[in-house]
C-alpha positions in Angstrom: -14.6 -38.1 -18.9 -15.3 -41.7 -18.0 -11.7 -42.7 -20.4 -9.8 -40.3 -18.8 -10.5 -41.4 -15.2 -8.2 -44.6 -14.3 -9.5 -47.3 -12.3 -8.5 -48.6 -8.7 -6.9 -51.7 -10.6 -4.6 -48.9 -12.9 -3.8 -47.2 -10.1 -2.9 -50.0 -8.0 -0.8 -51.9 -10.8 0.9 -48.2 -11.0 2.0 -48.9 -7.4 0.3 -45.7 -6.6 -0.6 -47.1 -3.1 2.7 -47.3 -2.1 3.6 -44.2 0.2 7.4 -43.3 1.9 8.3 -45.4 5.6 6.2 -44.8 8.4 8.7 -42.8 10.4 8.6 -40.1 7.5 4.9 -39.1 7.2 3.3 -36.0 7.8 0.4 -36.2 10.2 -1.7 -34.1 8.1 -1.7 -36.8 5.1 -3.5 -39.1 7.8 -6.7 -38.6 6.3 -5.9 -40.1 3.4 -3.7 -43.5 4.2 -5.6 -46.6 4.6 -3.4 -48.7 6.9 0.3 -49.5 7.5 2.2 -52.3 6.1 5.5 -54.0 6.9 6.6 -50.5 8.0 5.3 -48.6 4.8 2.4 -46.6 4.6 -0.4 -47.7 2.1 -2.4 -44.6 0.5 -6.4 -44.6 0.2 -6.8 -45.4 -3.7 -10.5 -44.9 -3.3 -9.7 -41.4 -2.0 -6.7 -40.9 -4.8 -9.7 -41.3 -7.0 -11.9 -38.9 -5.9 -8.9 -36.3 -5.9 -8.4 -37.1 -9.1 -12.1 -36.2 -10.2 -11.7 -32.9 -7.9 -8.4 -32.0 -10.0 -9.7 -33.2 -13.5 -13.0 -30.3 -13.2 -10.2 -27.6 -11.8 -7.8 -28.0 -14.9 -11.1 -28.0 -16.9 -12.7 -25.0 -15.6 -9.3 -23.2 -16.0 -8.3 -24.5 -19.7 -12.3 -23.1 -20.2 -12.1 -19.3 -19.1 -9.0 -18.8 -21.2 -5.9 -19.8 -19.0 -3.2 -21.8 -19.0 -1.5 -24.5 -17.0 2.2 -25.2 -15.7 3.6 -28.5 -15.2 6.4 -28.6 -12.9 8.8 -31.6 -11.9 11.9 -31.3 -11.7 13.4 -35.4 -11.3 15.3 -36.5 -13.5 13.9 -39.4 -13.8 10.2 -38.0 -14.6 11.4 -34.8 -16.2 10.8 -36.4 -19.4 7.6 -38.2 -18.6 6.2 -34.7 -17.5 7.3 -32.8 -20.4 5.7 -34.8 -23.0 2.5 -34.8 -21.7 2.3 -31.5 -20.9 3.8 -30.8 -24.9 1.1 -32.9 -25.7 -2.1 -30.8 -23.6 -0.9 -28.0 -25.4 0.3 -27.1 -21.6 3.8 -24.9 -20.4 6.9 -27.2 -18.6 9.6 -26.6 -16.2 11.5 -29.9 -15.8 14.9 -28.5 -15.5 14.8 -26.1 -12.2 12.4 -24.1 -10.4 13.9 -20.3 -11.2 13.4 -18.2 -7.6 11.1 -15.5 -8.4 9.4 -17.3 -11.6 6.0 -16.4 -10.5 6.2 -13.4 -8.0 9.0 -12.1 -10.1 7.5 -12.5 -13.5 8.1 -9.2 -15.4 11.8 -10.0 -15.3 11.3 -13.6 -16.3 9.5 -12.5 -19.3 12.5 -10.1 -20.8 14.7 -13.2 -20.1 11.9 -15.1 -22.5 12.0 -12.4 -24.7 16.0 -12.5 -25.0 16.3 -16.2 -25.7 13.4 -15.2 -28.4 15.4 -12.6 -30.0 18.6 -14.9 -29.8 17.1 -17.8 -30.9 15.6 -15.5 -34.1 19.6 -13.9 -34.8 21.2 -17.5 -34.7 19.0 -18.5 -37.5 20.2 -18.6 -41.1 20.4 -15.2 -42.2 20.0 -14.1 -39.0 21.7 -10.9 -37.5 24.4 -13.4 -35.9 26.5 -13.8 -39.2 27.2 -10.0 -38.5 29.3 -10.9 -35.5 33.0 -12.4 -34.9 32.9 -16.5 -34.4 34.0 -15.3 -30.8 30.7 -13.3 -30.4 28.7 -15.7 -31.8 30.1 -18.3 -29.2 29.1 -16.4 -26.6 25.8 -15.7 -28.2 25.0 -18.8 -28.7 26.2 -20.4 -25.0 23.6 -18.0 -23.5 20.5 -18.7 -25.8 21.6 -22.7 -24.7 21.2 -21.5 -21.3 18.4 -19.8 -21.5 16.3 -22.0 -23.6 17.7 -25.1 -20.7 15.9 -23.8 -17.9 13.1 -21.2 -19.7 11.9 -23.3 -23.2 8.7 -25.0 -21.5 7.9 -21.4 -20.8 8.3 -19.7 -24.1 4.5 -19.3 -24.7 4.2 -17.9 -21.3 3.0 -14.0 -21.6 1.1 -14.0 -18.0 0.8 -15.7 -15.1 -0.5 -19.4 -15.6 -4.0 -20.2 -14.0 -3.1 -23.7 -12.8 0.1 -25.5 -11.6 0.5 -28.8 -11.6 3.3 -30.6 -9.4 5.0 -33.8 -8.9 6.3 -33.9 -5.5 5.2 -30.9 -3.6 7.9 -31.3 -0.9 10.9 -31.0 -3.4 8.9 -28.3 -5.1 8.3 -26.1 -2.4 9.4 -22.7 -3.6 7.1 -23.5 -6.6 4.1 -23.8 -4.2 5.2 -20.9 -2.0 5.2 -18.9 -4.9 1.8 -20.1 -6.2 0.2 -19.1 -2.5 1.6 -16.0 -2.6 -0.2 -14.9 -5.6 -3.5 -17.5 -4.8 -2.3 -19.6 -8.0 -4.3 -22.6 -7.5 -2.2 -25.9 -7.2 -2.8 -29.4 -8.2 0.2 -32.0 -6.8 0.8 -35.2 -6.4 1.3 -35.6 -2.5 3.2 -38.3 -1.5 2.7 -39.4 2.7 5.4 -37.2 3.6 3.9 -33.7 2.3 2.0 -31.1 3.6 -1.4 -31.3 2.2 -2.8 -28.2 4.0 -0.3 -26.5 1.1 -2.3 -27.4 -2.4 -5.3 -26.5 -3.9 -6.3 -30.0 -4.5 -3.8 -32.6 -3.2 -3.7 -36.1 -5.3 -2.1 -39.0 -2.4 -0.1 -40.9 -4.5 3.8 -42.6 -4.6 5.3 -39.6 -6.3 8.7 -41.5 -7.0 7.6 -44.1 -9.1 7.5 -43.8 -12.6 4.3 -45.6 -13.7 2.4 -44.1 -11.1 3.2 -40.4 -12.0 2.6 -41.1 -15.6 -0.7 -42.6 -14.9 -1.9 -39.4 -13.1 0.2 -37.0 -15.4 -1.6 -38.5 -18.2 -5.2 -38.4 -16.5 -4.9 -34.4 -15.7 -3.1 -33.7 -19.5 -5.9 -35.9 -21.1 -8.3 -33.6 -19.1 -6.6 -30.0 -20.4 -6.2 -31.6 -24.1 -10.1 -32.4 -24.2 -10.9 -29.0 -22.7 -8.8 -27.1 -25.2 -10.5 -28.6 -28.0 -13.8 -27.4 -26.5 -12.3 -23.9 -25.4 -12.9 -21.1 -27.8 -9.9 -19.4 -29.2 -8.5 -16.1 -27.4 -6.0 -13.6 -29.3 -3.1 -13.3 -27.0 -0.4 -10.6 -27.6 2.6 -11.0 -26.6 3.7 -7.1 -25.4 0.5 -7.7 -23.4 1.0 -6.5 -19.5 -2.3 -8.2 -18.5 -1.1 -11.0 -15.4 2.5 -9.7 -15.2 2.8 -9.2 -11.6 5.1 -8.8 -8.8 4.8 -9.8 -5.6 6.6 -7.7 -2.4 7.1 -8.3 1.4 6.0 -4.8 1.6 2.9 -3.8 -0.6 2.2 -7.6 -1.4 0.9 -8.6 -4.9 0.5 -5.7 -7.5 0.8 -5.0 -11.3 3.8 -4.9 -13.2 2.7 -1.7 -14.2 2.0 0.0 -11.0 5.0 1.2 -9.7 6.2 2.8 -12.7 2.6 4.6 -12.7 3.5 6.1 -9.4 6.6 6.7 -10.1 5.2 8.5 -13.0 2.6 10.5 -11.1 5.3 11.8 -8.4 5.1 16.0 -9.0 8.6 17.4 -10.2 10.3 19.8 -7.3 11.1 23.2 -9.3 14.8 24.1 -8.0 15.1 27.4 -7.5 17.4 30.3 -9.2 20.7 31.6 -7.0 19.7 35.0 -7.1 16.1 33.9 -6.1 17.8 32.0 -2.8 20.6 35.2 -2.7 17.4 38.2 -2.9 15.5 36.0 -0.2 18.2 35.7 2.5 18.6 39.9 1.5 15.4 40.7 3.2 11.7 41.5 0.5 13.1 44.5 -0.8 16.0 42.8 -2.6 13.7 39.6 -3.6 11.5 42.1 -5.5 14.3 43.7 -7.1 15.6 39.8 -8.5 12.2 39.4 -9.6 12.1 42.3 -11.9 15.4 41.5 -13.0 14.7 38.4 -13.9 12.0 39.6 -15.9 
């Protein structure tokens, strides 16, 4: 653990320390600045630190029962930053754009994995493609791009990850309403002008600059890579239903599966025969004479 952790002099050559203008903070992030300069608020690297620690055991403990975690960031200019070290902790990605509904609306995320699968598998030589006009296969082949744009860092995604990670919690918001919603535990890095009362686990930090994101990216991906070595291996199927669930104003959170169960379970109304609903408005005597007609 001890080469994983960065030092206060890392952190502070990162530029970490550096937080947004004064007249753009959040009150709630008071507890972790340390004083005011030139108009800028300086961040607590000391507490930064300890954050860090805090975040380090979460994404430890999750990689350890079996789980995965999601790195989200969606900058351009630490999209790529992001990506390769969560490609590189054996973690999932979304760099592009935060999908509504991604989390609390996962069973239909995961057909739209499973098309860009099944495109991606026809486009290949030999592939069902070459079956279809070059017209077809155009428009085939503009929708897997699509697709695989805003869904590839999720392609190994069969259930609901255990962990998110986030650079810049304010931009990311519908991310970490959706991770509430379903208590999805969430690791950010809060710059002074987010809510901390939000995240799991909150890391002050400049979230804008490069070197300073990549120094805590790296620190929480060296973390999950470690623990993954040490994790034992768990069969995963991909049909599986197990953490594909949706979330509702109404009923809340509940499994994918549930609704079609009651929907299922709902008794079938028997509609009756015309001469049954003729021989009743008759009067008893007719009703018994449809009966034994109609046996």
């Amino acid at each position: 653990m001890p080469d994983m952790q960065p030092t206060v002099e890392q952190l502070l050559a990162a530029g970490v320390h550096f937080g947004h203008q004064t007249r753009r903070w959040n009150p709630k992030m008071r507890r972790f600045i340390f004083a005011e300069r030139n108009g800028i608020h300086i961040i607590d690297l000391q507490k930064t630190l300890r954050q860090i620690e805090i975040a380090q055991k979460l994404a430890r403990d999750v990689i350890m029962r079996g789980d995965n975690v999601l790195f989200v960031c969606t900058k351009p200019q630490l999209a790529q930053i992001v990506r390769s070290e969560a490609e590189r902790s054996g973690s999932m990605y979304i760099t592009e754009r935060w999908l509504g509904g991604l989390l609390t609306n996962f069973t239909t995320v995961k057909k739209q994995i499973r098309r860009m699968k099944d495109l991606e598998a026809g486009s290949e030589a030999g592939g069902e493609f070459e079956n279809y006009t070059k017209k077809e296969q155009l428009m085939l082949t503009r929708e897997a791009d699509k697709l695989k744009k805003y869904l590839i860092g999720i392609k190994s995604m069969t259930r609901l990850p255990g962990l998110l990670f986030i650079v810049d919690s304010k931009k990311e918001r519908i991310a970490v309403n959706e991770a509430n919603k379903l208590n999805i535990p969430i690791v950010a890095i809060a710059d002074t002008n987010a809510d901390p009362d939000l995240i799991t686990v909150p890391i002050a930090g400049n979230d804008d600059a490069i070197r300073s994101v990549e120094l805590i990216t790296k620190a929480i991906a060296d973390t999950i890579a470690e623990a993954r070595r040490e994790a034992p291996v768990r069969e995963e199927s991909e049909e599986g239903t197990e953490g594909a669930m949706t979330y509702s104003s109404e009923r809340g959170t509940e499994a994918a599966g549930d609704r079609d169960e009651r929907r299922r379970r709902r008794p079938r109304r028997r509609r009756a025969k015309p001469e049954a609903i003729a021989a009743h408005l008759k009067g008893p005597d007719a009703e018994a004479g449809a009966d034994e007609a109609g046996e």
